[in-house]
C-alpha positions in Angstrom: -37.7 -23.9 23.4 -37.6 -24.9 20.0 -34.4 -26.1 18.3 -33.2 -23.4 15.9 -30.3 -23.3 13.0 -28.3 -21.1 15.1 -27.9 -23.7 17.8 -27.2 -26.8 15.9 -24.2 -28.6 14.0 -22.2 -27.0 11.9 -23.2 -24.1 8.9 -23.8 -25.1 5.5 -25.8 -22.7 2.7 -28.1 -24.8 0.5 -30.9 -23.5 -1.3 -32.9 -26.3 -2.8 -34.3 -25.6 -6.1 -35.8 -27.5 -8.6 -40.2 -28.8 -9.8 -39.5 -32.2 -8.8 -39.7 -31.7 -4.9 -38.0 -31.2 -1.7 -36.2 -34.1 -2.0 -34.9 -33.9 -5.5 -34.5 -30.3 -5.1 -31.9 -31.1 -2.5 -30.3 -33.8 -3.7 -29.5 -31.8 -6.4 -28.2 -28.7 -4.9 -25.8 -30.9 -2.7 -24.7 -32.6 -5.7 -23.9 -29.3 -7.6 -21.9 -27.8 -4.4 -19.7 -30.9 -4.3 -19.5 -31.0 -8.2 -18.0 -27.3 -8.4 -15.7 -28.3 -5.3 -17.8 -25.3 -3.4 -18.1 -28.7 -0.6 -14.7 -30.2 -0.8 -13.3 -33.9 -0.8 -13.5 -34.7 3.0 -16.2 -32.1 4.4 -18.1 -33.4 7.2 -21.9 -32.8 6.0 -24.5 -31.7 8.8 -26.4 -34.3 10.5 -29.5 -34.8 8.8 -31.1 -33.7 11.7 -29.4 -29.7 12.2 -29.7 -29.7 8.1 -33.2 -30.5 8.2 -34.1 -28.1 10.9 -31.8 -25.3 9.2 -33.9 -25.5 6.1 -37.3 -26.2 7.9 -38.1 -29.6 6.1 -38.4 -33.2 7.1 -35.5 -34.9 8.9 -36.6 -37.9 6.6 -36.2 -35.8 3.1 -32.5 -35.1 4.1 -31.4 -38.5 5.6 -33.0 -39.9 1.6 -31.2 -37.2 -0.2 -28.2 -38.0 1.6 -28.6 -42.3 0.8 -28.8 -40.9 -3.0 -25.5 -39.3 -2.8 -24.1 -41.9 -1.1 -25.2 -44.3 -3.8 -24.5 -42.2 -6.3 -20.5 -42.1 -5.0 -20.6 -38.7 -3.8 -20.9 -38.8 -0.5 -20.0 -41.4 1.7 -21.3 -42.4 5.4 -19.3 -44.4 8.1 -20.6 -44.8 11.7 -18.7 -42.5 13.9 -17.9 -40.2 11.2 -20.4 -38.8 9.7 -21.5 -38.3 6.5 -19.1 -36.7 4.2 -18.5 -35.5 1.3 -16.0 -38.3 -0.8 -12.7 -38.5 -2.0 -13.0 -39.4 -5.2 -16.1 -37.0 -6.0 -14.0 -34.2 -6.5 -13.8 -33.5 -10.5 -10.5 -32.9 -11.5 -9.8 -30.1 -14.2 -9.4 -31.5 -17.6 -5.6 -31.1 -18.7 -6.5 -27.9 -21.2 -7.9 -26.6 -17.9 -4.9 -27.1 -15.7 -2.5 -25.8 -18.6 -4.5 -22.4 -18.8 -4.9 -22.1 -15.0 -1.0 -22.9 -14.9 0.6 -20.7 -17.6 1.7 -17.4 -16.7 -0.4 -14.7 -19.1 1.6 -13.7 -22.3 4.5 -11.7 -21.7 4.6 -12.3 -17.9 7.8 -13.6 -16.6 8.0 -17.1 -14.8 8.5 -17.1 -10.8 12.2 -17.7 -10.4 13.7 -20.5 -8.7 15.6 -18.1 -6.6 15.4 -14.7 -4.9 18.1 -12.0 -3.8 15.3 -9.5 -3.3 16.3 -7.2 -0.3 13.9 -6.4 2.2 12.6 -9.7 3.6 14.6 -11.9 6.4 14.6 -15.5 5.7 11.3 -16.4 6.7 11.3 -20.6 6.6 13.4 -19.3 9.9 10.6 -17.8 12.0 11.0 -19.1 15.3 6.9 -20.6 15.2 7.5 -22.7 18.2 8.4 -19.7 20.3 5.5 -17.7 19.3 2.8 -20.0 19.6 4.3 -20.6 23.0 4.2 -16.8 23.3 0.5 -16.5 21.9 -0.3 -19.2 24.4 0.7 -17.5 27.2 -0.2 -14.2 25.9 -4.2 -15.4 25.7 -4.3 -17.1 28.6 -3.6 -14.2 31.1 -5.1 -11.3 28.5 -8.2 -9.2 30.4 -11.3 -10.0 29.3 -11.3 -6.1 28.0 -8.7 -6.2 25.7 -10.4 -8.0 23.2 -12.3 -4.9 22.7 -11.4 -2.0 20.8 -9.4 -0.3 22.9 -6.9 2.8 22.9 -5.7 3.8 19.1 -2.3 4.1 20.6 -1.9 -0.1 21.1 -2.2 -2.1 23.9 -0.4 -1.5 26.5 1.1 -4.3 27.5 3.3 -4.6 24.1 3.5 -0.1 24.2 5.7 -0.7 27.8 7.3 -3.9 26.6 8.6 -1.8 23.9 9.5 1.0 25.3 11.4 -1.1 27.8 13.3 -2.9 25.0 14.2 0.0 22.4 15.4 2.0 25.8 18.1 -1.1 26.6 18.9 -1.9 22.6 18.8 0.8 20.8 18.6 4.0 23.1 15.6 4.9 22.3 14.6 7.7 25.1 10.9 7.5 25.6 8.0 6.2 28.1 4.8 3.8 26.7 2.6 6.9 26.4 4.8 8.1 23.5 4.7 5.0 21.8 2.1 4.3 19.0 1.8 0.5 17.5 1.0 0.5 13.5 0.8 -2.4 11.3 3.6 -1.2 10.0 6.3 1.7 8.6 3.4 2.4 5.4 0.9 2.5 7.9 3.3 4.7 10.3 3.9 7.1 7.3 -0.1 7.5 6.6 -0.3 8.3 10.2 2.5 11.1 10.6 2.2 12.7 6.9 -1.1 14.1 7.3 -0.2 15.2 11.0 2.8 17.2 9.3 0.8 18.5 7.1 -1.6 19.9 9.4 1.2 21.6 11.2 2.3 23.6 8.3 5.1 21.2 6.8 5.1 21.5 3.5 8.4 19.6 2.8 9.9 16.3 3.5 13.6 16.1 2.6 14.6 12.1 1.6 17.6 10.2 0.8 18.8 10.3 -2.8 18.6 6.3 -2.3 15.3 4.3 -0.8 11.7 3.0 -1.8 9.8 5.1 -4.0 6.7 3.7 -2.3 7.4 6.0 1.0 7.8 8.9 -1.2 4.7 8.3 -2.7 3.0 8.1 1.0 4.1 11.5 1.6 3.4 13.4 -1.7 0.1 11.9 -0.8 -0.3 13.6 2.4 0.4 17.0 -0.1 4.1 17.1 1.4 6.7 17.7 -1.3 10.1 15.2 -1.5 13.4 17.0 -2.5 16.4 14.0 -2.3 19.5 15.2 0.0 23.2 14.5 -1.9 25.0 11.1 -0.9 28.5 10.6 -0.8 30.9 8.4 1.3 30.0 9.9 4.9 26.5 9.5 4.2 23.5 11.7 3.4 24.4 15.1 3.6 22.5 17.3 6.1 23.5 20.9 4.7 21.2 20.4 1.7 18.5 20.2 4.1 17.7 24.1 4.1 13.9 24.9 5.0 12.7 21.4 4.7 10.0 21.3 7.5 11.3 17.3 8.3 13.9 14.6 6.8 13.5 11.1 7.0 16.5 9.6 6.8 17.8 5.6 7.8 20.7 6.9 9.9 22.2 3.6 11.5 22.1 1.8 8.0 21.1 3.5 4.7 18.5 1.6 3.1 20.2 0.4 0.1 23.6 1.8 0.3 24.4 0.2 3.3 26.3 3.2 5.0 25.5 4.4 8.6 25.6 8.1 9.4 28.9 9.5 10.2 28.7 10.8 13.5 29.6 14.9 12.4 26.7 14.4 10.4 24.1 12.9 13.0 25.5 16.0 15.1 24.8 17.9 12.3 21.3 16.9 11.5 19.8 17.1 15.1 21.7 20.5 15.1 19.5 21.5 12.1 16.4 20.1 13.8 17.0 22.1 16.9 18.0 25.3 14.9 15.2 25.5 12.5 12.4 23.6 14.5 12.3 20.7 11.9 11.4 16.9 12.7 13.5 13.8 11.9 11.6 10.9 10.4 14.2 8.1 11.8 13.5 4.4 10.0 15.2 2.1 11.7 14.3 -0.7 9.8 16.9 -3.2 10.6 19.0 -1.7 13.6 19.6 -4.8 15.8 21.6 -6.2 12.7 24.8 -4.9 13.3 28.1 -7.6 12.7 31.7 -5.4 12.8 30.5 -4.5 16.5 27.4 -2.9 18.7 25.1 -1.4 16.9 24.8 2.2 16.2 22.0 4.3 18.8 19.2 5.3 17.5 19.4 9.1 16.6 16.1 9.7 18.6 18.7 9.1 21.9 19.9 12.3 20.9 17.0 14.2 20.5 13.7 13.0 21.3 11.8 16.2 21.2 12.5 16.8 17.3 13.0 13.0 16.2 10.2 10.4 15.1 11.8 6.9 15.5 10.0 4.2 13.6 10.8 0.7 13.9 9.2 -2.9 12.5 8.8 -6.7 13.3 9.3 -6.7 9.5 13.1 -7.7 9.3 13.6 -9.2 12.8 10.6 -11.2 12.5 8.6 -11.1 9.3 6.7 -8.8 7.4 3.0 -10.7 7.6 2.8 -10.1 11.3 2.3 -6.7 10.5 3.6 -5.3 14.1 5.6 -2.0 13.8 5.7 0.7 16.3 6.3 5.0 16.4 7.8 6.5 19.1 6.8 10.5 19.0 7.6 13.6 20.5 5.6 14.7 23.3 4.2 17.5 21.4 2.4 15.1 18.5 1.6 11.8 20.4 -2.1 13.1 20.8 -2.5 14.2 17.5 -0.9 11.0 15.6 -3.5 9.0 18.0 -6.0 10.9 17.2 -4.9 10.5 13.5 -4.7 6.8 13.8 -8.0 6.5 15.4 -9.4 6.8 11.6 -7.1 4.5 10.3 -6.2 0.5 10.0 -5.6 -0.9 12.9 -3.4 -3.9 14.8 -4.2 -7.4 15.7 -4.9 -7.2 19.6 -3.7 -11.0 19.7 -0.6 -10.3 18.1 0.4 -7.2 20.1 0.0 -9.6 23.0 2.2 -12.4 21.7 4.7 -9.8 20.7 4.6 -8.3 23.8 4.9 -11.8 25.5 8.1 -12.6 23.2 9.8 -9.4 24.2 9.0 -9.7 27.8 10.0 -13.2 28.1 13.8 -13.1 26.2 12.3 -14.8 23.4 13.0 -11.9 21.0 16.8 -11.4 22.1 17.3 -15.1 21.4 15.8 -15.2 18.5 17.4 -12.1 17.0 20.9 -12.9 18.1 20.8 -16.5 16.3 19.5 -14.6 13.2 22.3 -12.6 13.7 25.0 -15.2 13.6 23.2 -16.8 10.6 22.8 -14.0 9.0 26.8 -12.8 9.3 27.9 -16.6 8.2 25.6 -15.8 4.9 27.1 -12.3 4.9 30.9 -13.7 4.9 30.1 -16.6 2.4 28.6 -13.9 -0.1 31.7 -11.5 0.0 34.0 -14.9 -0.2 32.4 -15.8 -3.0 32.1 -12.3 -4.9 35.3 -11.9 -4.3 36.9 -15.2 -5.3 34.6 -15.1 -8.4 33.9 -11.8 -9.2 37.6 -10.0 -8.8 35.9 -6.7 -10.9 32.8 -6.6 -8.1 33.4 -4.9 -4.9 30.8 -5.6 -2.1 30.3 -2.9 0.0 27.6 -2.1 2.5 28.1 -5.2 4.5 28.9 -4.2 8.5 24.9 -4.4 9.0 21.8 -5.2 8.1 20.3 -7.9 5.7 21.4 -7.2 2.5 25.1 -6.2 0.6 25.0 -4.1 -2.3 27.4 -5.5 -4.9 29.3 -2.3 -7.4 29.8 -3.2 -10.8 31.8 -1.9 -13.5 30.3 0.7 -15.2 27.6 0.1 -17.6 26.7 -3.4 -16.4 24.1 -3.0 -14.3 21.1 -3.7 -17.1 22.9 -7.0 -18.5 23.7 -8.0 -15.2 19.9 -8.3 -14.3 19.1 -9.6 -17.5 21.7 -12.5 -17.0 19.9 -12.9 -14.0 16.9 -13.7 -15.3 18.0 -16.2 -17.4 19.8 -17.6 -14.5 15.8 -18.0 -12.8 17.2 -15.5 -10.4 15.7 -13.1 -8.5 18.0 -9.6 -8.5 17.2 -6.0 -8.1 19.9 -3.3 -9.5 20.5 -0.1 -7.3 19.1 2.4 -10.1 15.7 1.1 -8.8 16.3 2.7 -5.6 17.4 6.1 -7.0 15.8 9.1 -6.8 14.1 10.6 -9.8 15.6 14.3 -8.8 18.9 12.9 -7.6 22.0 14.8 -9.4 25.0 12.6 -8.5 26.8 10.5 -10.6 25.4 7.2 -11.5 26.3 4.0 -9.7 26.1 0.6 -11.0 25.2 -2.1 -8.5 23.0 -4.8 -7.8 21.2 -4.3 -4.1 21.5 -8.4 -3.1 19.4 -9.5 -0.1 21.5 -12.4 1.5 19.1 -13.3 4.0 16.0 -14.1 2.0 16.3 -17.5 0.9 15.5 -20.4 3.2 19.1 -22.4 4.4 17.9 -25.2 1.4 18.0 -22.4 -1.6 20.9 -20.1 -0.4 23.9 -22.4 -2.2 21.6 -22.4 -5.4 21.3 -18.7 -4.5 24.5 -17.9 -4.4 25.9 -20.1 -7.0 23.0 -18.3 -9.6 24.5 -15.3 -8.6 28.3 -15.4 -9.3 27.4 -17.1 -13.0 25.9 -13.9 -13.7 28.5 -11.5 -12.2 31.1 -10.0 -15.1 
């Protein structure tokens, strides 16, 4: 059978132009791909045998094209290696170049040396060791079959790994066929909104604090928003009324920091039984819990009118993309059927996730984070308070971030400072709710646990220069 370009070497897309000939013709189009760095310093080049089959010419017209190049200090060719392409062949930008390509556009603010963003754990910290061990083990036993496309729900491997896991941490009362794997709480959110929709919800009661990007998901699904008051016990339930749903952060408000008083979480799954309606429960950060266990998962409580959503997002990282809904019987068809249409997940990182929960990696790894976490927790309020006598930091018995209440009026100079200070720094009227009627609160939202350990003294000490 004839040799063919499908079966030799490695790939490479010339097309060889040029009146002067084959050879010229090539010569040249190598030249130009190593020349705009499209080849770059250190490729190995096809043998000139698979290149000249590939492009149907003369094994003798490559092997001289490829002596030109070589003499010309492009390429170079050592026995045992190969030809490649050289070192020093790559052309350097000029320095007007570089400065363009390097300076931020006009008006666009340089990349601090240092971020407080909430929202992110520290990810310099993610255990990679573990899970390539995990992914190892998790792609050496995989069936052959589930590297196809598979159920919508998720594999299930990581579905009962899960299901195991949320039952002993947080309480979660549910079996794998009720569990749905998303790439995470946005993509959980296009999933459910449109399945609300379709079952008459027309409203979606939210927290007068949280991301204005989940709100957006669900006006997008045609669901309207309303924000539920907040005071010291919490979100109140008894503004919730007719609302069709509620998502709500109940074991730690995402940004106040707060969890549910317990009258209340009585109260909302009261309201949910009464009037039919669904809780939307993010728990976004639950295992984080320092002053003692962690809070249940309201879905314990109920799991017929509660939708519990978790993520890999803060335990992990965000990038893996892994979260997971755990649904009431009556919509776990229809969300699977709704998901079917959508994104999906990785099959090789379900796998490795499922391998890390099943294994006792993932319990490891989240009770060091949750040791370094608290030390970062304690030297933040230390320093606030030591530095910063005006600031009080509340918000701080769990998750991965403190939220910092200023005097009145400061909040806007605050961040400003910051940004002198090459600091990263989000204020808490970000957060707020366009509708929301109670009083303003100045505070910065700080996210302890995103540096890495080598920027979080910088961190720190950016942040008490700019605290009043």
């Amino acid at each position: 059978m004839p040799e063919s370009w499908a079966t030799l070497g490695v790939d490479l897309h010339l097309e060889p132009t040029g009146s002067g000939g084959l050879r010229r013709g090539l010569t040249d189009a190598l030249r130009d791909a190593v020349r705009t760095g499209r080849l770059a310093p250190g490729t190995r080049l096809p043998s000139s045998r698979s290149l000249a089959t590939d492009l149907g010419i003369a094994r003798n017209t490559v092997a001289e094209a490829y002596a030109d190049l070589v003499a010309e200090g492009w390429l170079t060719a050592r026995q045992g290696s190969g030809t490649r392409v050289a070192e020093r062949a790559a052309v350097q930008p000029s320095r007007t170049a570089r400065r363009t390509e390097a300076a931020p556009r006009p008006g666009a603010p340089a990349r601090p040396a240092y971020s407080l963003l909430p929202g992110s754990p520290d990810l310099a910290a993610f255990p990679r060791a573990a899970w390539l061990k995990a992914a190892r083990r998790a792609l050496a036993i995989a069936p052959h079959d589930s590297l196809g496309y598979g159920d919508p729900r998720g594999r299930p491997e990581l579905r009962t790994a899960l299901a195991g896991y949320l039952a002993r941490v947080r309480g979660v009362r549910t079996d794998p066929e009720r569990v749905l794997i998303t790439s995470g709480f946005t993509h959980a959110l296009r999933i459910i909104g449109p399945v609300l929709a379709a079952r008459g919800v027309r409203t979606v009661a939210v927290e007068s604090y949280g991301l204005g990007v989940y709100r957006n998901l669900l006006q997008q699904a045609g669901l309207a928003t309303p924000p539920l008051s907040y005071d010291e016990l919490g979100t109140d339930p008894r503004e919730l009324g007719e609302a069709g749903a509620a998502l709500l952060t109940p074991a730690h408000q995402f940004p106040m920091g707060t969890s549910l008083h317990p009258d209340r979480r009585a109260a909302v799954v009261d309201w949910a039984r009464r009037t039919g309606g669904l809780i939307l429960e993010d728990d976004y950060d639950g295992e984080f819990r320092y002053d003692r266990q962690p809070v249940g998962a309201l879905q314990g409580l109920d799991p017929d009118r509660v939708i519990y959503f978790g993520t890999a997002s803060k335990s992990l990282a965000p990038g893996l993309r892994l979260g997971w809904m755990v649904l009431p019987p009556s919509l776990a068809q229809e969300a699977a059927a709704i998901k079917g249409t959508t994104d999906t997940v990785g099959v090789l990182e379900q796998l490795t996730l499922a391998e890390f929960l099943t294994s006792g990696a993932y319990d490891r790894h989240v009770r060091s984070s949750r040791l370094r976490y608290r030390r970062r927790r304690d030297a933040l309020a230390e320093a606030v308070t030591a530095r910063a006598p005006e600031v009080t930091v509340t918000g701080i018995s769990a998750g991965l971030h403190a939220v910092l209440r200023l005097p009145p009026g400061l909040e806007q100079s605050v961040i400003q400072a910051a940004t002198w200070q090459s600091l990263a720094l989000h204020g808490l009227s970000l957060y707020r709710h366009p509708e929301a009627v109670a009083e303003q609160v100045d505070a910065l939202v700080v996210g302890y646990a995103t540096p890495p350990d080598s920027a979080w003294a910088g961190a720190l000490e950016a942040l008490c220069r700019v605290l009043p």
